[in-house]
N, C-alpha and C positions, 0 to 999 in steps of 0.2 A: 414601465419598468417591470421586467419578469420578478415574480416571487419563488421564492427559495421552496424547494421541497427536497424534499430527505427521500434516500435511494434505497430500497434495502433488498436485504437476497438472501432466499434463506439459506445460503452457504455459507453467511457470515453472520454471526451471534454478533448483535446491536446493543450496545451498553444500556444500561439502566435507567430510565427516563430520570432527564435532569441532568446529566454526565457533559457529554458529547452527541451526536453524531456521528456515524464513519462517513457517510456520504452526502453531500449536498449537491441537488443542482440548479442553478439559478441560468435561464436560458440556455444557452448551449453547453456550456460550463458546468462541470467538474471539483468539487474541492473534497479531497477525499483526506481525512484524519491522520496523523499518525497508525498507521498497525503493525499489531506483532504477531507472531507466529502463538500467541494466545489461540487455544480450540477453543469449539461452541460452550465448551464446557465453562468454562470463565476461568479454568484452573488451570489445566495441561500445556506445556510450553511444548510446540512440535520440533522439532529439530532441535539438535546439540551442538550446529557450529553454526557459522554465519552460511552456509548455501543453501543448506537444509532451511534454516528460518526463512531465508530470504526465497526459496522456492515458496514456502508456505504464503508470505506475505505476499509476491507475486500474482498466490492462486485467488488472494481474497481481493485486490486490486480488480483482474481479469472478470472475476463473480461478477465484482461495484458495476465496472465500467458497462459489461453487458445487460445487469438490471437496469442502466441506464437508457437500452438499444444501443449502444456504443460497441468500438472494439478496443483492446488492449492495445493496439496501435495512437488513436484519441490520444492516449496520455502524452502531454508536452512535458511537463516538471517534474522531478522528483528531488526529495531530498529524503536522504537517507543517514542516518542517527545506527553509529556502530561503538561497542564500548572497547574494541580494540580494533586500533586501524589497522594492525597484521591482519586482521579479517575478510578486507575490502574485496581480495582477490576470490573469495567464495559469493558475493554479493552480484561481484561483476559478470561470475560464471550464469550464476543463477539469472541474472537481465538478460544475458542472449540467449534463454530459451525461453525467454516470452517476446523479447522485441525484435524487430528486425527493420533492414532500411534505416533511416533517421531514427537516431536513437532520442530517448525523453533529455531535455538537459536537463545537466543532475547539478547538485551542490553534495558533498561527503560530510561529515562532522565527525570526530570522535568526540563522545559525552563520558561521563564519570558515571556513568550507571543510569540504566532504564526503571521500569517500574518494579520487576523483578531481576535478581543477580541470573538468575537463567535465561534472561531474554539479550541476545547479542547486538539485533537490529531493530529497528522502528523505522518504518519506511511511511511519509507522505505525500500527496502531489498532487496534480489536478491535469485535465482531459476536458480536450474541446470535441466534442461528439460532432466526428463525420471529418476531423482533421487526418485522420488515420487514411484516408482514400477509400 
């Protein structure tokens, strides 16, 4: 049985030992965390609607998947956590400029609030490295 090791990049600030994880990969496999458009900083929320967040969160996804040798194609799942579903259409902008071909299946949710009132989206999912072709 493959054991688990944790993916990191320094493009994405890794929470606090103890916390989480943003990225796990156990054999081929992918389990990447909820992220938000949280900077390295641990304070700054980047973007003010959901396209901009979700472009951010996108970038930090793309970061994971390549620390991993992977391509941002790999990713199969997502699920994405928005606090207004009027939003969804800047979410979905922002997916087709990183995916293309077969798109991730998705699941949507709208939630009653993220960690922060300034954070719109939380996006998770996981990637099967070398699925992408």
């Amino acid at each position: 049985m493959p054991r688990k090791q944790r993916i990191l990049s320094p493009h994405v600030a890794e929470a606090a030992p103890g916390l989480w994880s943003n990225c796990l990969q156990v054999g081929d496999t992918l389990y990447l965390s909820g992220l938000t458009s949280r900077a390295n900083d641990g304070d700054t929320i980047q973007g003010s609607d959901e396209y901009e967040q979700s472009q951010y969160i996108f970038t930090k996804i793309k970061h994971l998947v390549e620390a991993a040798g992977g391509k941002i194609d790999d990713v199969v799942t997502l699920t994405v956590f928005v606090t207004r579903m009027s939003g969804n259409q800047g979410v979905w902008k922002a997916r087709r400029e990183f995916f293309t071909g077969d798109f991730p299946a998705c699941a949507l949710v709208e939630v009653k609030g993220l960690a922060k009132p300034e954070i719109l989206v939380e996006i998770q999912g996981q990637a099967r490295l070398g699925a992408g072709g």
